[in-house]
DSSP file (Angstrom, degrees, kcal/mol; ACC not computed):
  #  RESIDUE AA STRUCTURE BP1 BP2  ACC     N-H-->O    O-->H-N    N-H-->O    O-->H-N    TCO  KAPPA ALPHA  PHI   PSI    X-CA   Y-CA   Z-CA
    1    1 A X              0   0    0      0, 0.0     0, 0.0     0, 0.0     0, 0.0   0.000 360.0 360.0 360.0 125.5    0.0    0.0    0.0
    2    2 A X        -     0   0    0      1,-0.0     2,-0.4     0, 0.0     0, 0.0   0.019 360.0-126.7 -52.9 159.9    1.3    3.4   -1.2
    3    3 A X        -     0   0    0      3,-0.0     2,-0.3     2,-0.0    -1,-0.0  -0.987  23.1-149.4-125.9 133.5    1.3    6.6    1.4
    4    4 A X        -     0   0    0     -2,-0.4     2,-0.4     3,-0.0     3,-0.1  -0.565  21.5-115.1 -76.5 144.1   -0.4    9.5    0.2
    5    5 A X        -     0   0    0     -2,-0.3    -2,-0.0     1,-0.1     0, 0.0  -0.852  47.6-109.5 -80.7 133.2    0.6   12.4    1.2
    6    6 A X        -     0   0    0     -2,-0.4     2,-0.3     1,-0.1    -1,-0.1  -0.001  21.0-131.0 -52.0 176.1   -2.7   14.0    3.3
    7    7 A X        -     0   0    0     -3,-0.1    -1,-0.1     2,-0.0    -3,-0.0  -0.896  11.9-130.0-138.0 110.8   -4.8   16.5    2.6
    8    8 A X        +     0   0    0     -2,-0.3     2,-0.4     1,-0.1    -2,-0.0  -0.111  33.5 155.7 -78.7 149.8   -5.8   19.3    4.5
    9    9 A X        -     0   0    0      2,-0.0     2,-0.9     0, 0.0    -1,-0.1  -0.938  31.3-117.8-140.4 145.5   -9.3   20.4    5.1
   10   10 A X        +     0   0    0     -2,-0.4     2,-0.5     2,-0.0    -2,-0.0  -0.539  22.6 174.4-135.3 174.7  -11.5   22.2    7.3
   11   11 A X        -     0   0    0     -2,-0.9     2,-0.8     1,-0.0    -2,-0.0  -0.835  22.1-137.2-130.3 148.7  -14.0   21.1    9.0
   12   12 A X        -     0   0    0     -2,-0.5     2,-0.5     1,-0.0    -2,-0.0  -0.693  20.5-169.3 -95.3 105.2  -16.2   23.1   11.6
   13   13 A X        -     0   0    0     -2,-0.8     4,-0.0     2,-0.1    -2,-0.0  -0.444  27.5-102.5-100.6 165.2  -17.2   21.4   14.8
   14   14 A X     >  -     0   0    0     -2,-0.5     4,-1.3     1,-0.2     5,-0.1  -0.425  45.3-107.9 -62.7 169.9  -19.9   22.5   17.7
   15   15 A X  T  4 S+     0   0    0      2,-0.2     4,-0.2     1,-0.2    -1,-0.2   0.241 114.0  40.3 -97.7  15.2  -18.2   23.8   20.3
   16   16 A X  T  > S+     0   0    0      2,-0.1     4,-1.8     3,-0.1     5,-0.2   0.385 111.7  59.8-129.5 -43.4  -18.8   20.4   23.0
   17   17 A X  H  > S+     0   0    0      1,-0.2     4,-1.2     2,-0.2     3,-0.3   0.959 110.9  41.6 -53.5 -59.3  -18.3   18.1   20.2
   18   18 A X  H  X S+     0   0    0     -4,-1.3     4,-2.1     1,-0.3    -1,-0.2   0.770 108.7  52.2 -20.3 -64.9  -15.0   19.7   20.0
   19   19 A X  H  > S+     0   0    0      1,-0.2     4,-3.3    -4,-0.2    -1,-0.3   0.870 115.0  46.8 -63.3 -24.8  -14.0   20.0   23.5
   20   20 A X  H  X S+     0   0    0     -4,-1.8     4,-2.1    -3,-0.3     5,-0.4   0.920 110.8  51.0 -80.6 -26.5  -14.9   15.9   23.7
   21   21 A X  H  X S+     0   0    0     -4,-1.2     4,-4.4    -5,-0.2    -1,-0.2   0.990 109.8  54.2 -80.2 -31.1  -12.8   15.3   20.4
   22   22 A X  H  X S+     0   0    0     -4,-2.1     4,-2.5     1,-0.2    -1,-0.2   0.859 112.7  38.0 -68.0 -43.2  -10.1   17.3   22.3
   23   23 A X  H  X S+     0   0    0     -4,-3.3     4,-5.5     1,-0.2    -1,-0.2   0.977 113.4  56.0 -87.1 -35.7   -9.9   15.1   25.7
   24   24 A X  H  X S+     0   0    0     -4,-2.1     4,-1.7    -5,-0.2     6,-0.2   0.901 108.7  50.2 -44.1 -36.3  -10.4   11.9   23.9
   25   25 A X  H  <>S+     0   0    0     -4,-4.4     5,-2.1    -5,-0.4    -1,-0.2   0.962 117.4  36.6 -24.9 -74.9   -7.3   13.1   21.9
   26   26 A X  H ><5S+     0   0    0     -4,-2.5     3,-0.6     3,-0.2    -2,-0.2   0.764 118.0  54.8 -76.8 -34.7   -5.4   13.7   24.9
   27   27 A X  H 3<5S+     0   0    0     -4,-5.5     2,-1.6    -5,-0.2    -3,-0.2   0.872 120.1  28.9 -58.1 -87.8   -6.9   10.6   26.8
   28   28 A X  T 3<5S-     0   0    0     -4,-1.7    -2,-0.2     1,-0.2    -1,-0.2   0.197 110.2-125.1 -81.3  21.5   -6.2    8.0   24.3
   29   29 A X  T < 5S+     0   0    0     -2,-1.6     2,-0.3    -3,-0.6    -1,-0.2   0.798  71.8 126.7  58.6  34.3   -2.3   10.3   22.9
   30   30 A X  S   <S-     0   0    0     -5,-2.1    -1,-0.2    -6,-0.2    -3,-0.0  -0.942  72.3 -98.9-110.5 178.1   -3.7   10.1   19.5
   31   31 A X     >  -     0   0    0     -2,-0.3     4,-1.6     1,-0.1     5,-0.0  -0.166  20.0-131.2 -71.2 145.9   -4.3   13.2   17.1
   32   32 A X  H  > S+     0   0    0      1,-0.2     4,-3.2     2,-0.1     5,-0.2   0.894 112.3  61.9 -78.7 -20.9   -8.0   14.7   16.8
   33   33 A X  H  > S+     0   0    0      1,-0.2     4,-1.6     2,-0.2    -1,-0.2   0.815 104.0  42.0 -60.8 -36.7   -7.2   14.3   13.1
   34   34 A X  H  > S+     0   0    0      2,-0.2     4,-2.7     1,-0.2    -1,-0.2   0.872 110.0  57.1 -62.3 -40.9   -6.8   10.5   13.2
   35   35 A X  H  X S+     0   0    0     -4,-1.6     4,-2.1     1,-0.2    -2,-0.2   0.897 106.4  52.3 -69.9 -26.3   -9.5   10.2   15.2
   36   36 A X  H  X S+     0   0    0     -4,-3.2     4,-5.3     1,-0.2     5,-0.4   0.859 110.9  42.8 -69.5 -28.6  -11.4   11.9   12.5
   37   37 A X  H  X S+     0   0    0     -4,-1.6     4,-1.9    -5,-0.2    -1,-0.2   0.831 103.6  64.4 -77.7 -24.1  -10.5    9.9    9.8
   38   38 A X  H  X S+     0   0    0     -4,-2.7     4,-1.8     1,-0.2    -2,-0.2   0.995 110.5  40.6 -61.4 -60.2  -10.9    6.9   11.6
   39   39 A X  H  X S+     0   0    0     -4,-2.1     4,-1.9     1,-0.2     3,-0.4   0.897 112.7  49.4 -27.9 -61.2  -14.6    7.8   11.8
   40   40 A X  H  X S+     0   0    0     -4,-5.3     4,-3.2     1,-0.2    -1,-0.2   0.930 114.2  54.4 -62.2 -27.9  -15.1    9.2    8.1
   41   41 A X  H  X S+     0   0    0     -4,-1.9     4,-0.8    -5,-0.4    -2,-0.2   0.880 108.6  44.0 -60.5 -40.4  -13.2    5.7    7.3
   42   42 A X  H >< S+     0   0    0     -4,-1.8     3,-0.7    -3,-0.4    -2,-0.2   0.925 115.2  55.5 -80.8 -42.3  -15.9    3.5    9.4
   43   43 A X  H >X S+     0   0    0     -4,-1.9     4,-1.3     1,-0.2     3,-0.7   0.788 104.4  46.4 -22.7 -55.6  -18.6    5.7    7.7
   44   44 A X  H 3X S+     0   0    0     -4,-3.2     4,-0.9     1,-0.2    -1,-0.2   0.755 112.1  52.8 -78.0 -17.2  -17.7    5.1    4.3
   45   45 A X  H <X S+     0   0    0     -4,-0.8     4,-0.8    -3,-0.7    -1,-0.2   0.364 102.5  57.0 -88.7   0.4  -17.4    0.9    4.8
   46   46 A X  H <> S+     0   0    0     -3,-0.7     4,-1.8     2,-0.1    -1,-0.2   0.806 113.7  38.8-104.0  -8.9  -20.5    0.7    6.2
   47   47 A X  H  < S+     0   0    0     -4,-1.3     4,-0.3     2,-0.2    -2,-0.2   0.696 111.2  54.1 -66.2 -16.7  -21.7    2.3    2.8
   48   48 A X  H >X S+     0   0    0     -4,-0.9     4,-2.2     2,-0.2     3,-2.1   0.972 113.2  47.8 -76.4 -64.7  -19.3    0.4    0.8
   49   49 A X  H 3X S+     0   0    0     -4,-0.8     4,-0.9     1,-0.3    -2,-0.2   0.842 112.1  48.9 -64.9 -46.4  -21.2   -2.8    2.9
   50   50 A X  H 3X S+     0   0    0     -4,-1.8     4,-0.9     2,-0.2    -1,-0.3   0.662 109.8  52.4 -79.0  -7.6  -24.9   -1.4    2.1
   51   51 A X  H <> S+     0   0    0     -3,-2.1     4,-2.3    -4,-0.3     5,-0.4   0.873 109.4  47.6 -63.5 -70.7  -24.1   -0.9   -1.6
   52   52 A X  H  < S+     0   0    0     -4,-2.2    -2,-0.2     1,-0.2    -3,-0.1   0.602 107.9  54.1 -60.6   0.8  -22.9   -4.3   -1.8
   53   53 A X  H  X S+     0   0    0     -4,-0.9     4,-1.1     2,-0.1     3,-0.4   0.827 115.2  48.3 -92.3 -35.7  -26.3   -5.9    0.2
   54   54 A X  H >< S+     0   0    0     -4,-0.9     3,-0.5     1,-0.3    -2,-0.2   0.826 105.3  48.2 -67.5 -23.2  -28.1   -4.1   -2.4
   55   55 A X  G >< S+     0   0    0     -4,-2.3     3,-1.0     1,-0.3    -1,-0.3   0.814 114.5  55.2 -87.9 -32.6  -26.3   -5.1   -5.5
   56   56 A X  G 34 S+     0   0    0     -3,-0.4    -1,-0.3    -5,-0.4    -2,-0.2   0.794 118.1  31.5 -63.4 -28.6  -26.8   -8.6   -4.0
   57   57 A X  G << S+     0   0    0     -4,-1.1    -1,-0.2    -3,-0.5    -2,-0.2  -0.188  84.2 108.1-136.1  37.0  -30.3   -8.2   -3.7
   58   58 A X  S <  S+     0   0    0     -3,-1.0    -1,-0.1     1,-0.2    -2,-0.1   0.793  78.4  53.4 -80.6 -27.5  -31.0   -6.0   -6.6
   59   59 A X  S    S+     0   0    0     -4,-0.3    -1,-0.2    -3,-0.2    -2,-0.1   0.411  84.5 122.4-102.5  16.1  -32.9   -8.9   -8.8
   60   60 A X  S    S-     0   0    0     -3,-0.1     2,-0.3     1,-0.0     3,-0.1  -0.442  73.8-113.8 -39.1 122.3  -35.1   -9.5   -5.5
   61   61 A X        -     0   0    0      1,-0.1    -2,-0.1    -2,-0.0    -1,-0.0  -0.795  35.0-107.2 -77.9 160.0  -38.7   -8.9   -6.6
   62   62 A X        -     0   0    0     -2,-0.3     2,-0.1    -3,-0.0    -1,-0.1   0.152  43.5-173.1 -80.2-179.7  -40.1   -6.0   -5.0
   63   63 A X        -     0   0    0     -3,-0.1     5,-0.0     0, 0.0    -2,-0.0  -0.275  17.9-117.9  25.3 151.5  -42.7   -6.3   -2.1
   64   64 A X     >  -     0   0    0      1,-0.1     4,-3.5    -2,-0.1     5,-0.2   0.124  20.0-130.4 -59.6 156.5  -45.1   -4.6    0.2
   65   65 A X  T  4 S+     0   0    0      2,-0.2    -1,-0.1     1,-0.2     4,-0.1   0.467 107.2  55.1 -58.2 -17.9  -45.2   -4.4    3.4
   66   66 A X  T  > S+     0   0    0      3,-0.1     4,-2.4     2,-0.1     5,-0.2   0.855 109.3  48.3 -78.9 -41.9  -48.6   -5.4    3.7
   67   67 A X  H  > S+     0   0    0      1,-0.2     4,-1.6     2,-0.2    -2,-0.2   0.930 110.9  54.5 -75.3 -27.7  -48.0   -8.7    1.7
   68   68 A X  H  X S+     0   0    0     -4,-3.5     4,-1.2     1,-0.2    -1,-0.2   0.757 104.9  47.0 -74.0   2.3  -45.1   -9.4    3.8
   69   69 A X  H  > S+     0   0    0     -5,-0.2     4,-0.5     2,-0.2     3,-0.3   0.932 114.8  50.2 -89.9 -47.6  -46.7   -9.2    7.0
   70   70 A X  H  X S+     0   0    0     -4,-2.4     4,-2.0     1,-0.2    -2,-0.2   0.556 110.2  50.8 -65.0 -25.4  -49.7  -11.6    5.4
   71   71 A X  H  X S+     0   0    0     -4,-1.6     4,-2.3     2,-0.2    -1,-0.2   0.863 107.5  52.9 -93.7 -39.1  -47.0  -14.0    4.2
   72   72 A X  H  X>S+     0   0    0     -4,-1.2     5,-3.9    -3,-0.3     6,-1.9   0.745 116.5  45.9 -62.8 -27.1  -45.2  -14.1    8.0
   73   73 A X  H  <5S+     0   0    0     -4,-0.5    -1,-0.2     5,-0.2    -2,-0.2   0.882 106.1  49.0-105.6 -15.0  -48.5  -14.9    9.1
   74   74 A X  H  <5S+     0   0    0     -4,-2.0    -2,-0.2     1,-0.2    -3,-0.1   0.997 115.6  48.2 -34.4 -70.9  -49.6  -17.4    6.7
   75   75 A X  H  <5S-     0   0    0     -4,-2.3    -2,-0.2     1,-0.1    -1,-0.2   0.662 113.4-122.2 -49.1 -29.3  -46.1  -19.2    7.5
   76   76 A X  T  <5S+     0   0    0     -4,-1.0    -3,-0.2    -3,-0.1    -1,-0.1   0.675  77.0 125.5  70.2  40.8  -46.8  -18.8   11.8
   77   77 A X      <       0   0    0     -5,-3.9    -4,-0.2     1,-0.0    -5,-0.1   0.876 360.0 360.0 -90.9 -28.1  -43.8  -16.9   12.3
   78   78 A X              0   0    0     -6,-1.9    -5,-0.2    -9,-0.1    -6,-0.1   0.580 360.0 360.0-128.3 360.0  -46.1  -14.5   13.8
């Protein structure tokens, strides 16, 4: 894996989000910058992970919610 060089941006936070990203920083001696990317990073895999259930389940036929509620109770699941 290559290293990139970063790229700065900025980003505006509320002023208590802020103060918390500041002691978690200090608590746990990493950077508030890591900690942000770690975040935007778990944010974009769990989107990466809900593309790919959809594309899995993209030739699903469609149905309501009423017939699936009538089909759970045909079956007795409820």
């Amino acid at each position: 894996m290559r290293m990139e060089t970063p790229k700065r941006a900025t980003v505006y936070f509320d002023p208590s989000v802020h103060k918390a990203l500041r002691l978690r920083a200090a608590a746990s001696d990493r950077s508030i910058s890591d900690m942000v990317n770690d975040a935007v990073k778990a944010s974009l895999a769990e989107d990466a992970e809900d593309v790919a259930s959809y594309e899995s389940r993209r030739r699903e036929r469609p149905q309501s919610f009423d017939s699936f509620v009538k089909d759970m109770k045909r079956r007795g699941v409820i």
